[in-house]
C-alpha positions as CSV (number, residue, x, y, z in Angstrom):
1,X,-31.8,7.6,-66.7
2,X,-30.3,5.8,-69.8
3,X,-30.1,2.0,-70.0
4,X,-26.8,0.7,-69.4
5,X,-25.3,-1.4,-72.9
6,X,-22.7,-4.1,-72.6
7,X,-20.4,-3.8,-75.8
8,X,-20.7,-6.8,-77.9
9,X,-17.2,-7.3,-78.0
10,X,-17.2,-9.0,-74.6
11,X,-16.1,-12.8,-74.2
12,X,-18.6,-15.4,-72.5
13,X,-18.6,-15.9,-69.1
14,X,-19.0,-19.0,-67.5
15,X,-19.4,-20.0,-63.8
16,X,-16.9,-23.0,-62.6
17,X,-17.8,-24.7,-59.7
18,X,-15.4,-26.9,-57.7
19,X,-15.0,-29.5,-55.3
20,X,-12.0,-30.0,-54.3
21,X,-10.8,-33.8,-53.6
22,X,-8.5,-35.0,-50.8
23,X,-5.5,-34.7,-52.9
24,X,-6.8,-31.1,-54.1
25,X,-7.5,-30.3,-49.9
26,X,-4.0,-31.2,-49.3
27,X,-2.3,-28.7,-51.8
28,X,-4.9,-25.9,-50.9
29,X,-3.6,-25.9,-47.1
30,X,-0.1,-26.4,-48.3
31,X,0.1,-23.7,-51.0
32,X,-2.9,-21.5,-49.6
33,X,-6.0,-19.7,-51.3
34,X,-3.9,-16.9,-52.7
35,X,-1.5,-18.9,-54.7
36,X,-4.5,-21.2,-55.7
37,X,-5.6,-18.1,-57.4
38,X,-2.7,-16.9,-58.7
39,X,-2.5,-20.5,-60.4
40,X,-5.9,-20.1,-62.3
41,X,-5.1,-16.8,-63.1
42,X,-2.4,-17.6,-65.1
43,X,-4.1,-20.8,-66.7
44,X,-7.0,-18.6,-67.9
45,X,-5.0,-15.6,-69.2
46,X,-3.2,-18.7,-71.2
47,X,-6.3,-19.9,-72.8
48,X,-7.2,-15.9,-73.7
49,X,-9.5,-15.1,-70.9
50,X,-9.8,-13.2,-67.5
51,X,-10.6,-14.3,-64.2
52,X,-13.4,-12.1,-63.2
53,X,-13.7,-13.4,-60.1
54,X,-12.8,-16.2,-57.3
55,X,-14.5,-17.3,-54.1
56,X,-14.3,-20.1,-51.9
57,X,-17.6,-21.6,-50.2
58,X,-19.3,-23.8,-47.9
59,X,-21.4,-26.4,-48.8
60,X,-21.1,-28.8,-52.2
61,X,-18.9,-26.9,-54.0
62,X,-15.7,-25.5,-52.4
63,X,-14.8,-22.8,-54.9
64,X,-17.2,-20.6,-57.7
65,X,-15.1,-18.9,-59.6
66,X,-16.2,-16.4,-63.2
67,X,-14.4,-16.6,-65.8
68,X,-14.6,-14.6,-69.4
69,X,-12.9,-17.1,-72.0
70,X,-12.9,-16.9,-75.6
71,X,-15.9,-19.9,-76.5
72,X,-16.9,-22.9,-75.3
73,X,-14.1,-24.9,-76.4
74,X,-11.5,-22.8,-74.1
75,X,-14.1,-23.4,-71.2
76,X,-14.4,-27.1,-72.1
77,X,-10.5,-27.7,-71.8
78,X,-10.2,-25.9,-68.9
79,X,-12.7,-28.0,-66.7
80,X,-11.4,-31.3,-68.9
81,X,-7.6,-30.4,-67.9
82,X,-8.0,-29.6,-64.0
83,X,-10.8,-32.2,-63.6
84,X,-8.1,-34.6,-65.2
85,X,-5.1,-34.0,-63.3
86,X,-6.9,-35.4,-60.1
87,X,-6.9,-32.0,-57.4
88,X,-10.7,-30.8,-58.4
89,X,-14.4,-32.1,-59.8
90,X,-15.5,-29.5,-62.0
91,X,-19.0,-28.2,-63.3
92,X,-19.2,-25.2,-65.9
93,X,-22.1,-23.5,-65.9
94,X,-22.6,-20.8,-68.8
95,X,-23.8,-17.7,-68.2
96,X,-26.0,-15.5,-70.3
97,X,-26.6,-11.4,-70.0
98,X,-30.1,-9.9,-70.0
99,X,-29.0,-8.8,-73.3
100,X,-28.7,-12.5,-74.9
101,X,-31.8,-13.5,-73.0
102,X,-33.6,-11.3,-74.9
103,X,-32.4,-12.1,-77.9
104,X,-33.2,-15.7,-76.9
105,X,-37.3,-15.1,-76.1
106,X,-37.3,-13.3,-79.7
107,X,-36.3,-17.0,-81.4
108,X,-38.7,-18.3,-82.8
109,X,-38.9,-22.3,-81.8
110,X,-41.3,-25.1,-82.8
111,X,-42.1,-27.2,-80.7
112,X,-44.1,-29.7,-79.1
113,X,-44.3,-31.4,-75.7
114,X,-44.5,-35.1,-75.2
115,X,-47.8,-36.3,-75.1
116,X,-49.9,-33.3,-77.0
């Protein structure tokens, strides 16, 4: 069976994960999951990216959502502008494919540990 290739052309993808505050509680049950959605659909398509996917979560973190965005800078304004405007806590997270971890493991790094 042939090994599957991602085309280079693909933007990064980075993981967002969100806890809501009170003020961001409030306007979830007034406004709903759906429309939530619908609201950072449109801010990522705006910064040149695609929501790849949305969930919401038990636990720390309310909501994970994947996003594809142009570089770091688009994922950096993103969590700078909803963290800002008081509703959410954000944490990016960027995310790699096997195909850039490899690439990574064939770098060749000096190094040495404290101590040695």
């Amino acid at each position: 069976m042939p090994r599957r290739t991602w085309k280079a052309e693909t933007m990064p993808k980075y993981l967002f994960r969100v806890r809501l505050t009170v003020d961001g509680l409030k306007g979830l049950i007034k406004d709903g999951g759906s429309a939530r959605r619908d609201v950072v659909e449109r801010m990522v398509q705006g910064l040149g990216g695609r929501l790849e996917s949305m969930y919401w979560a038990f636990g720390e973190e309310d909501v994970y959502a994947t996003v594809e965005l142009p570089n770091n800078t688009s994922a950096a304004a993103m969590g700078l502008v909803t963290s800002a405007a008081g509703g959410v806590h954000t944490s990016t997270v960027v995310l790699l494919t096997a195909e850039e971890v490899d690439e990574a493991v064939r770098q060749k790094v000096e190094y040495r540990p404290p101590g040695a």
